[in-house]
C-alpha positions, 0 to 999 in steps of 0.5 A: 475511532475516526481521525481528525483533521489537524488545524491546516494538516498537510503532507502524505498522512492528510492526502491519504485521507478523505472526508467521511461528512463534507458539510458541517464536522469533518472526520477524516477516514482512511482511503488505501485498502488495510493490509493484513500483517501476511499481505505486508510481510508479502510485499516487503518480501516482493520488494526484496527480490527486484526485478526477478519477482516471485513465484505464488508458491508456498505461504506467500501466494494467497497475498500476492494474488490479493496485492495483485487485486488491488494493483500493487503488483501483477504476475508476469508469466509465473511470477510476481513483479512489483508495480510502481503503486506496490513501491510507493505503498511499500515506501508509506507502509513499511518504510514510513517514508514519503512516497517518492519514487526510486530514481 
């Protein structure tokens, strides 16, 4: 079911939100890819290993391949490392903490 915007809605869940119908009643959908359950496991787990990254071997390797597609991480060599846009959607998506970046 389509959100709502609230009356004056501001902050991160309302930027991450775009108009389905500009004119006339605005419903709001959401604007990031979804991840599945696996592909969010996966980043928290590149998240965790820093800058070493992982490797796309075992379960993992078919969601680092999709978070890669979709800018969140790139490989390096054989190995995975996490993009500045994987800290921010770890920090929304997991965390549920505004995106800001690490210092």
């Amino acid at each position: 079911m389509p959100v709502r915007a609230p009356e004056g809605g501001t902050g991160e869940r309302s930027a991450r939100l775009r108009p389905l119908f500009p004119a006339g009643r605005v419903i709001l959908v959401w604007s990031e890819p979804y991840l599945e359950t696996c592909c969010r496991a996966a980043l928290h787990r590149l998240y965790l290993s820093g800058p070493d990254g992982r490797t796309d071997a075992g379960l993992d390797g078919p969601c680092l391949r999709r978070l890669e597609c979709l800018g969140l991480c790139r490989r390096d060599g054989e190995r995975f490392r996490l993009l500045e846009a994987g800290r921010r959607r770890h920090a929304t998506e997991i965390l549920k903490s505004p995106a800001t970046p690490e210092a």
